[in-house]
Structure formats: structure tokens, C-alpha cells
C-alpha positions as CSV (number, residue, x, y, z in Angstrom):
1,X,158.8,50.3,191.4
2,X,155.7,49.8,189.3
3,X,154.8,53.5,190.1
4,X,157.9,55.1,189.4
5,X,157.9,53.3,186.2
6,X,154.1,54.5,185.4
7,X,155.3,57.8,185.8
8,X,158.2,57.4,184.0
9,X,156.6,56.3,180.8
10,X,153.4,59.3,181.5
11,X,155.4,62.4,181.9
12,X,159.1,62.4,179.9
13,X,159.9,64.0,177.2
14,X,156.9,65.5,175.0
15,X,154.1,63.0,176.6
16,X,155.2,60.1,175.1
17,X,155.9,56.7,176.6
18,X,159.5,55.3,176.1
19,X,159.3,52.3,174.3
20,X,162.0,50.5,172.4
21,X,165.1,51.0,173.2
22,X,165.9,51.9,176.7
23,X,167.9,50.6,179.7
24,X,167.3,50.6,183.6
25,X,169.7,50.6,186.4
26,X,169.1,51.3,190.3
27,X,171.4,53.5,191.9
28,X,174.2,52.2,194.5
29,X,174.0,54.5,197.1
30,X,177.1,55.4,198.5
31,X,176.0,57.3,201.2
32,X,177.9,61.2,202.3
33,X,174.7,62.8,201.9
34,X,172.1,64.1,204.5
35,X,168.2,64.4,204.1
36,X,168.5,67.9,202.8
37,X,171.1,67.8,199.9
38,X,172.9,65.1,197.8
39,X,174.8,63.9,194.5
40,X,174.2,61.5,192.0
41,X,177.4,61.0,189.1
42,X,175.7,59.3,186.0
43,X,177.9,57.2,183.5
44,X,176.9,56.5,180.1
45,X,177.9,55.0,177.0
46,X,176.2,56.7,173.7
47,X,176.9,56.5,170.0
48,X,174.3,59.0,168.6
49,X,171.1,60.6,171.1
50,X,170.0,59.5,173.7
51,X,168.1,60.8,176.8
52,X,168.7,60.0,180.5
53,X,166.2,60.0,183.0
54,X,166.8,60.0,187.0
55,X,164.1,59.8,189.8
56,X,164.0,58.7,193.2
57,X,166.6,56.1,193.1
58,X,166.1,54.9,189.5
59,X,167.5,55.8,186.2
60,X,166.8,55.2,182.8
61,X,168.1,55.7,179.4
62,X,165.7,55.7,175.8
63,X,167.8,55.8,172.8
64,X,166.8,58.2,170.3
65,X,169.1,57.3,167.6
66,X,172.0,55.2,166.6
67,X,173.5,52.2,168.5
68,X,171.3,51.2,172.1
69,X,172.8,53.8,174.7
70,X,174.1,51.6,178.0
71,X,175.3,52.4,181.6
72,X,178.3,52.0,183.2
73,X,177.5,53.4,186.6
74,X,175.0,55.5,188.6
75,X,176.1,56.7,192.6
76,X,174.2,58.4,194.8
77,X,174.3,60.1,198.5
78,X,170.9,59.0,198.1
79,X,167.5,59.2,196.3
80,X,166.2,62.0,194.3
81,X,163.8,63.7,196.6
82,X,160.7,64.4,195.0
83,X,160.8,67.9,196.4
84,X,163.8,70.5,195.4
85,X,164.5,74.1,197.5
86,X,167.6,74.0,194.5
87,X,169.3,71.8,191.7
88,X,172.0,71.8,189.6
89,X,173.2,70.2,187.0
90,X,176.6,69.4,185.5
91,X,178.5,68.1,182.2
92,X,181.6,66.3,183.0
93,X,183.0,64.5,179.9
94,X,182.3,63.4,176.9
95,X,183.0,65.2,173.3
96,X,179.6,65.7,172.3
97,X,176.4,67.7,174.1
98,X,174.8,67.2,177.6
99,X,171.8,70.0,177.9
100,X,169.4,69.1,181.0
101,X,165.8,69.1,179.7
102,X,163.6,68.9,182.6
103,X,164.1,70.1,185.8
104,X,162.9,67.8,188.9
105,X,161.8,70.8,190.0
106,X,158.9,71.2,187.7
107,X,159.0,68.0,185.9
108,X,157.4,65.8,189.5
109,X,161.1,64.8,190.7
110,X,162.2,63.7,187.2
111,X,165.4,64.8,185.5
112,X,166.0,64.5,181.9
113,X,169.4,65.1,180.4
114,X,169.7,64.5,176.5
115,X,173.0,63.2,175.8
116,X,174.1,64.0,171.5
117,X,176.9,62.3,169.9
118,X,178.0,63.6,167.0
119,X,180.8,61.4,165.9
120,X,180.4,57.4,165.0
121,X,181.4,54.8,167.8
122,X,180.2,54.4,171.1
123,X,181.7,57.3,173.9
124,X,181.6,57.5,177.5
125,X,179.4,60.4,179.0
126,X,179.7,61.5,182.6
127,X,177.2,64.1,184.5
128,X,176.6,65.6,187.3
129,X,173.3,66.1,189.6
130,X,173.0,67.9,193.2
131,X,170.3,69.1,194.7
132,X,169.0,70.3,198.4
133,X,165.6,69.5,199.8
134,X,162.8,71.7,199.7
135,X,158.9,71.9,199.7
136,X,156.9,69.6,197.0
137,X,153.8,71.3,195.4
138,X,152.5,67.6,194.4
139,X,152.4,65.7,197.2
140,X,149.4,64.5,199.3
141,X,148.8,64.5,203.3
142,X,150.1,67.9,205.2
143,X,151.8,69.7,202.1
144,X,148.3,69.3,200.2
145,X,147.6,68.0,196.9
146,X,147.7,70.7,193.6
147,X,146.9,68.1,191.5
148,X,143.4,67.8,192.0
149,X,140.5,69.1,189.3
150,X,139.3,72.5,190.2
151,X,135.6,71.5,190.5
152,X,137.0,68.7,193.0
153,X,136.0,69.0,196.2
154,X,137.4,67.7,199.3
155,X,141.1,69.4,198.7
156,X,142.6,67.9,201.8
157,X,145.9,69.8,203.0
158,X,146.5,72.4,205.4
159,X,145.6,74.9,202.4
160,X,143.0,77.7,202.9
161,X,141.1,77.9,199.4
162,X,139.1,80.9,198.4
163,X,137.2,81.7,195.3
164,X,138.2,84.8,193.9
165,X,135.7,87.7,193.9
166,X,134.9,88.7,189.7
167,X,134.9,92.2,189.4
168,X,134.8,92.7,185.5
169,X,136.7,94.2,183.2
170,X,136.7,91.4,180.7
171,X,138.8,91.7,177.3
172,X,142.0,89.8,176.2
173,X,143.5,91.5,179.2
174,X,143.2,90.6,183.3
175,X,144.1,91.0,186.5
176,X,143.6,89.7,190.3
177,X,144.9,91.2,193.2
178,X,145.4,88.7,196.2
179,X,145.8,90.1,199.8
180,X,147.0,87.4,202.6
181,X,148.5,87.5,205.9
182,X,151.6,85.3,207.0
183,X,153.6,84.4,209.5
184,X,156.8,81.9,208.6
185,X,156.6,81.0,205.0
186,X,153.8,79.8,202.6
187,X,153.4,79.5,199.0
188,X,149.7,81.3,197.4
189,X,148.8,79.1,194.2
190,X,146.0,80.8,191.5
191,X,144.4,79.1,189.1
192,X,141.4,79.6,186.9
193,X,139.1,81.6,189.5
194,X,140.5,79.6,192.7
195,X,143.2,80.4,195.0
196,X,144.9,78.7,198.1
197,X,147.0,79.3,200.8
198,X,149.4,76.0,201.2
199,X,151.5,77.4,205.1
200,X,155.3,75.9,204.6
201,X,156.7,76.9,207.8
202,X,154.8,79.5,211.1
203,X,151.5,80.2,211.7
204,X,148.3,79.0,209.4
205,X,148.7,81.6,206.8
206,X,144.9,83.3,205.7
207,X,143.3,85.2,203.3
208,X,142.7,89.1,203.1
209,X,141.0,88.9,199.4
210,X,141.7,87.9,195.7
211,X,139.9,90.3,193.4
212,X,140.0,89.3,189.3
213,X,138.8,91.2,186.5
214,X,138.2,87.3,185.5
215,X,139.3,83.8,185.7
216,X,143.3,83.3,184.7
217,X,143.7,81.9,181.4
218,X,145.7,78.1,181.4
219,X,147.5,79.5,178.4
220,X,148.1,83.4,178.9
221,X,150.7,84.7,176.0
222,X,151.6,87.8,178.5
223,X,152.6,87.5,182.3
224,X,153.4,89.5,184.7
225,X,154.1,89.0,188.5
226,X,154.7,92.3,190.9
227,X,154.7,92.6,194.7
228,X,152.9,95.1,196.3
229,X,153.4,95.6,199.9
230,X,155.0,93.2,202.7
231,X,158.2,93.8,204.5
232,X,159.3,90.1,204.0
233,X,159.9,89.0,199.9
234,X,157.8,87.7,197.5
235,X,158.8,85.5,194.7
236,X,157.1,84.2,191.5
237,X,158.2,80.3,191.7
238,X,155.4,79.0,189.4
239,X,154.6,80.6,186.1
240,X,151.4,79.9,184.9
241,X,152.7,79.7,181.0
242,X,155.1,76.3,181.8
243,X,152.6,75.4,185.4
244,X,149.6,74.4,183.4
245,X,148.0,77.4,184.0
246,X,149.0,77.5,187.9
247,X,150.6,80.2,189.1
248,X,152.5,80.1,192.7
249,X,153.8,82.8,194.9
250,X,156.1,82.0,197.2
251,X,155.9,84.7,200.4
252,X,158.8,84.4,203.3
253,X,158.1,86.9,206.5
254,X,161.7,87.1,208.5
255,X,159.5,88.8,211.2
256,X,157.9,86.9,214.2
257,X,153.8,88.4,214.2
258,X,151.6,87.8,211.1
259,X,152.0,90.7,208.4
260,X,149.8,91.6,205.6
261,X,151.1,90.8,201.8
262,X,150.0,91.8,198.5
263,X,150.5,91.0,194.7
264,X,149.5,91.7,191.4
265,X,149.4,89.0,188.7
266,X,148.4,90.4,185.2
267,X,148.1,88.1,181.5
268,X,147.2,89.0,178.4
269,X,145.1,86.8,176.2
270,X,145.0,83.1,176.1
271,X,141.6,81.0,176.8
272,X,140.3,80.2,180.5
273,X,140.6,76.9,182.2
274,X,137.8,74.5,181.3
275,X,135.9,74.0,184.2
276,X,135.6,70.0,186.1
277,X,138.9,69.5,184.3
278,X,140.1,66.4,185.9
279,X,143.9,66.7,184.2
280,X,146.9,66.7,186.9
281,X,148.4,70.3,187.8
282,X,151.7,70.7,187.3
283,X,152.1,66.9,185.7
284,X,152.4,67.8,181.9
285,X,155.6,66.6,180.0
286,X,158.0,67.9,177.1
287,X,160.6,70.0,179.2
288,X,160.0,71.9,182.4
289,X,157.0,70.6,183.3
290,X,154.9,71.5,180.4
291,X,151.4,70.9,178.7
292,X,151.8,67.7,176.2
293,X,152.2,68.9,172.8
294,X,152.6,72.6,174.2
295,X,156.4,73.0,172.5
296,X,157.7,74.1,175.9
297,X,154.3,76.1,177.3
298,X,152.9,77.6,173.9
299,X,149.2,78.2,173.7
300,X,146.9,78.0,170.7
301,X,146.4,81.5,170.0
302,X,149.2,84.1,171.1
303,X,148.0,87.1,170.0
304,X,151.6,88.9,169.5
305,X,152.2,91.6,167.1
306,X,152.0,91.2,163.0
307,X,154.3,92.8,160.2
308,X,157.6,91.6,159.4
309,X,158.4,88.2,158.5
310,X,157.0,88.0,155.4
311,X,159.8,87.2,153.1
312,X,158.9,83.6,152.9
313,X,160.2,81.9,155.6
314,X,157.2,80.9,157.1
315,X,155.9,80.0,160.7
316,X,159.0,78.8,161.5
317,X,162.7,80.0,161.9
318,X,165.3,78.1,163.0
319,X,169.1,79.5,163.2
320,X,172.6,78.2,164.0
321,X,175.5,80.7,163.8
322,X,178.8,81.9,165.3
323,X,179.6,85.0,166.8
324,X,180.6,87.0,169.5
325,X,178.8,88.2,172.7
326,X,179.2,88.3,176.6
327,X,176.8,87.6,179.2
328,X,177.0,90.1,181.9
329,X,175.6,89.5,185.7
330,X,175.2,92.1,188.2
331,X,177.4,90.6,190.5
332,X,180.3,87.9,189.8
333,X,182.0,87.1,186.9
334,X,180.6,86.5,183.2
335,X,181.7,84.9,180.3
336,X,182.0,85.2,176.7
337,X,179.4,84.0,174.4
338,X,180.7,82.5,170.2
339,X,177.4,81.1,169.1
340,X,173.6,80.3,169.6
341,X,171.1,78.3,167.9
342,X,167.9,80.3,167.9
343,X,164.1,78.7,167.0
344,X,161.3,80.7,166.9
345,X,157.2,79.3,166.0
346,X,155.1,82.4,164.4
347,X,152.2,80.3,165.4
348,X,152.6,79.0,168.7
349,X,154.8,82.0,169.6
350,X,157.4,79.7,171.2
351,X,160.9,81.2,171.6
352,X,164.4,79.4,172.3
353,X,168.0,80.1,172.5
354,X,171.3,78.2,173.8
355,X,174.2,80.1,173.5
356,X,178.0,78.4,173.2
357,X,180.9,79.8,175.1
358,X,184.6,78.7,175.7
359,X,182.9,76.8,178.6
360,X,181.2,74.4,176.6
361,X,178.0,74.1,174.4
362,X,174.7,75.4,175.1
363,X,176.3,77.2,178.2
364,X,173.3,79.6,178.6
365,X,169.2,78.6,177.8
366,X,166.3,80.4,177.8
367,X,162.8,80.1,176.5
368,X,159.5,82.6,176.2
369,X,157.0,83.8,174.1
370,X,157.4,86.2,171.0
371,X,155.4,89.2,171.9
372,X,155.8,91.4,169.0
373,X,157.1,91.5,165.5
374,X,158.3,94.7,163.7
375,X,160.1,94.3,160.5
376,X,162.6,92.3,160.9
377,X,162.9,92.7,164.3
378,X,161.8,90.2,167.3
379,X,160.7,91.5,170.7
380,X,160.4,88.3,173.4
381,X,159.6,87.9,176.8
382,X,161.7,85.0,178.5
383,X,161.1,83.8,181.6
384,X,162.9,80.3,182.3
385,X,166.3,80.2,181.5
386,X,169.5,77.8,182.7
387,X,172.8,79.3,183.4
388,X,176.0,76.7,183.5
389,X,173.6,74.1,184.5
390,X,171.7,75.7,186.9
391,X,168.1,76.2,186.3
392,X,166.3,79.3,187.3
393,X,162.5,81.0,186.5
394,X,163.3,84.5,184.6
395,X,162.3,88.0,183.7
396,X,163.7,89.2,181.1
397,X,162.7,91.2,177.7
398,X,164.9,89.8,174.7
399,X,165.2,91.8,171.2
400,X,166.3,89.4,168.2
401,X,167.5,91.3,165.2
402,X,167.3,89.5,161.9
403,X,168.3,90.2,158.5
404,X,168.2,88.6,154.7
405,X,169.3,85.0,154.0
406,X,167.3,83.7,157.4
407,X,170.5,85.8,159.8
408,X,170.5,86.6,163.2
409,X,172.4,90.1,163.4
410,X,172.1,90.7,167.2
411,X,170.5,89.6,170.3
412,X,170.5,91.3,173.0
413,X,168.7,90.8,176.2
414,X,168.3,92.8,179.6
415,X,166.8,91.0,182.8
416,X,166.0,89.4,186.7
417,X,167.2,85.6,187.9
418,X,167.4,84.8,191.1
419,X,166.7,88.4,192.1
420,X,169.9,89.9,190.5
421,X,169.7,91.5,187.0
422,X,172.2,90.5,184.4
423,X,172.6,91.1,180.7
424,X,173.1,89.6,177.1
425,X,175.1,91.2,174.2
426,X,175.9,89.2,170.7
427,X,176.2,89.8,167.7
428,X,177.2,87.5,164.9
């Protein structure tokens, strides 16, 4: 109990502790589950903001502002595993805004929902979380331990580590090339100048090679993932922008025999990863699992493109209109899309939009980087995004057209999630 309070107060929302007012319940577990999926319904009365926090079989509410926020009820199958192959979340009722901050999946096993209010008197909030078990980057014994400093030694898991082989290049731009062999599943983590093998399922998974023009950066303002050769898939399920400068590839051979894989990862800019840092991988707070103070994975220097706005609005832009739009997936049905509120931070680069639809507020989210600015027009790079609750990494390029009096004129936004492309159109 004491640690999952310790944890509690160390990671949530933007690395500070919650203090003041905040309520605790422990879930009655109802049971219906099994050890690889679940449910937990969360009940909550708010009269103004609040955020709700859920982990293991705890939850806990911090009142942002307006009257204390209290519970009514929270049922589980069981606890929130610490580990997540998929999650979900889902608003049920209430008349304001639900929007899930962190994801359990990168936020250690915590989930965040933030809960706004925007009439007086107290209202009754019900939500939604399922998930299905899966493997846990940050957890010790067989699985291995990521959190540990990159000058520590010891790093006792079933991991095989290898320090990557320099061969130059230098600038504000890299690359490493890794080259393993698997059998089953296993998940390749690179960080800094170090990489490591962690084997999921199948035979010990090994190292070929990693070759880097340098170390990667902790804070790279350009990435770029790309599979090279394997007959099984690859996957980018770590991205080293939100992962504290981790990134993790996730390989999965459908073939019995060991098979050779490999993958680029490229950057762009950012500074490299202090050596003998003895800060957590992965445990960094404010949304998604990133740095403290990062405003949702930002670095100090981005080193995007210059021109363009410069008719005094300053480093920041922040945007709330109505419109009309449609997002459009490969396969299965979209929706329509009738507003957005659109932030963007000229110095940290940080990009984010929710978009409304007749489904409900702030529908579809997604985040990145600004990468270049023209005029008065906005090229991004998004790569985390959440879709009708559902929370997924992202690939996508995003072009944000402005015009006078602080306007959005059109979005529109072409892209992979979950390996099937979809689009954006809107326009106000």
C-alpha cells in the first residue's frame, strides 16, 4: 500500500505530488475476469476538475478545482496489471469532459482520467477501463529491469546487452542500424549508445550488430523507425520522444527456426543522454509517460524550421473553434469531426489537437512535434494519438493552416495506427 501510494504521488500528472484535496477508495472486485483481460467501472461525483487515478487495485481522485471531487463506486474483474498487451478507455455519463491522460501502458500501470465540469453543482461521472495482459518493460526478475542507469552494471534479466559500435558521421543528424536474430517474440530496447535484447516468448533472442553514427539523443525533435528485412513484423512500441529517450522494437517471428531481423532508427537533433544518469527509464510523469516538465515529450532545443509566425502572437498559440471535418480509416467506418482545440509551443515545439464529433468531446487526440514553419503554415509530425478512447503510438505527418485573427483554416493530416493508414480532413 505504501508503495503504490509512493508511486502515486512520484509519477501523476506533470511530476507533482497530489496534495490537498484528494480521496482514496480500494476497489470491490467483483470477479468475471481472467488473468489476461478485465474491467474496472469508476463512479465519481465532480463539481468543477478533477483527475482520477487507477492502479493495481487502488484509485484515487485530486481535485483541481471547485468543490472536493468524491466516489461513489469503483468495480473490478480484478487489479490493474502492471503490464498491458491493450487498453481502452471509455466515457459513460456525465454532461461535462472525460479525456484519459496517461496510459497504464506508458505511465508504469497508472491511468489518469481528468474529469471537467463545466456547470455549477456536483454531477455524477461514470467511466470505463478494460484492458488484456501483456509484457511489462519495468519489472525486475525474468522480464528484466529498464529502469536501471546506463553506466549500471549488473542488469539482471534474461536481456542480451551490447554496446553499439560508433561509426561517425556526427552532426544534428544519426542513425544505428541493429541486426538480431529471433525465434518467438522479443522486444530490442536502444538507448544512448546501449542496446538489449529482452526474449518475450521462444528461443534466447541474440545480437547480429548495432552500428550508430553516434549515441541517440534522450530528446531527438525528429524520429523515424523503418524495418528492414525479417519475414515476421516489426513494430515501433516505444518512441524515444515520450520513452525518456528509450526506444523499443517489438519483433514477432510466426516461423519455428531463428531468423535474421533488421531496422533502422534515424533522429534529428536533440542532446545525448548524460552518461551514469541514475534517473528511472520510462518513469517520467505529465501524460504518457513523459519527462517531468517536458509538456508531453518536448526537448530544449527543437531545431524546426523558422519564418512565419511573426505577427505577434508569440511562442505560443492556443485555438478553440468549430467546424467541419471527417476522420477517415482505411478499413471500418469513420466519423464526422465539428471542432478542435489546437496548442502549439514555438519553443518547445510541442503540438496538440482533440477534435469533437457528434460522438462526444475530444473524440480523437494526438500530439508531436512541429517540424517546420512556412508562412502561416504548420508542418507536424504526430506520433501518439487516441481514437474513441483507445490509445495507440502513430505515424503520421499533420499540415495546420492558419490565418489572421489567431484562425485555424484547415487541418489536415495523413497517417499509420495500429498498422492501418487513415486520414484527417477539417476545415473551420
Amino acid at each position: 500500500m505504501k508503495l503504490a501510494l509512493a508511486m502515486l504521488a512520484g509519477l501523476l500528472t506533470y511530476g507533482q505530488a497530489w496534495e490537498g484535496n484528494e480521496a482514496v477508495i480500494q476497489a470491490r472486485i467483483r470477479g468475471g475476469g481472467s488473468p489476461d483481460q478485465g474491467k474496472c467501472t469508476a463512479e465519481v461525483e465532480v463539481d468543477g476538475v478533477a483527475e482520477v487515478a487507477l492502479h493495481g487495485s487502488e484509485g484515487r481522485i485530486r481535485t483541481i478545482s471547485g468543490q472536493p471531487a468524491t466516489w461513489r463506486r469503483l468495480d473490478c474483474t480484478g487489479p490493474l496489471p502492471t503490464n498491458f498487451a491493450d487498453f481502452r478507455f471509455r466515457g459513460v455519463d456525465g454532461r461535462g469532459r472525460q479525456t484519459l491522460l496517461n496510459d497504464p501502458r506508458t505511465n508504469r500501470g497508472i491511468a489518469v482520467v481528468r474529469i471537467e465540469d463545466p456547470q455549477g453543482g456536483r454531477e455524477g461521472y461514470t467511466f470505463d477501463v478494460e484492458w488484456r495482459a501483456g509484457a511489462d518493460w519495468n519489472t525486475g526478475g525474468r522480464s528484466g529491469n529498464w529502469r536501471r542507469g546506463r553506466e549500471e552494471p549488473g542488469w539482471e534479466s534474461s536481456a542480451s546487452t551490447l554496446r553499439a559500435a560508433i561509426r561517425g558521421g556526427g552532426g544534428d543528424r544519426g542513425k544505428c542500424t541493429a541486426e538480431v536474430e529471433v525465434d518467438g517474440v522479443a522486444e530490442v530496447g536502444i538507448r544512448g549508445d546501449t542496446g538489449e535484447i529482452r526474449t518475450v516468448s521462444g528461443q534466447p533472442a541474440t545480437w547480429r550488430r548495432l552500428e550508430c553514427t553516434g549515441p541517440l539523443p534522450a530528446n531527438p525533435s525528429d524520429f523515424r523507425f523503418r524495418g528492414i528485412d525479417g519475414r515476421g513484423r516489426q513494430e515501433l512500441v516505444g518512441d524515444p520522444r515520450t520513452n525518456r529517450g528509450l526506444a523499443i522494437v517489438r519483433i514477432e517471428d510466426p516461423q519455428g527456426g531463428r531468423e535474421g531481423y533488421t531496422f533502422d532508427l534515424e533522429w534529428r537533433s536533440g542532446s545525448a543522454w548524460p552518461a551514469g544518469s541514475g534517473s528511472g527509464w520510462g518513469t517520467g510523469s505529465g501524460g504518457w509517460g513523459t519527462a517531468p516538465g517536458s509538456g508531453w515529450g518536448s526537448g530544449s532545443g527543437t531545431g524546426w524550421g523558422g519564418g512565419g509566425w511573426g505577427s505577434g502572437w508569440g511562442d505560443t498559440f492556443s485555438y478553440r473553434g468549430s467546424g467541419s471535418g471527417m476522420f477517415s480509416p482505411e478499413a471500418g467506418a469513420g466519423y464526422d469531426l465539428r471542432g478542435v482545440f489546437l496548442t502549439m509551443d514555438r519553443r518547445s515545439g510541442d503540438v496538440q489537437m482533440r477534435f469533437d464529433s457528434r460522438l462526444g468531446t475530444d473524440v480523437l487526440q494526438l500530439r508531436g512535434r512541429i517540424e517546420r514553419i512556412s508562412g502561416d503554415v504548420v508542418e507536424a509530425r504526430l506520433y501518439e494519438g487516441v481514437n474513441r478512447g483507445d490509445a495507440a503510438q502513430v505515424d503520421a505527418r499533420a499540415r495546420i493552416q492558419m490565418r489572421d485573427a489567431n484562425r485555424v483554416r484547415a487541418i489536415q493530416i495523413d497517417g499509420m495506427a495500429r498498422g492501418q493508414r487513415f486520414r484527417v480532413q477539417y476545415a473551420e
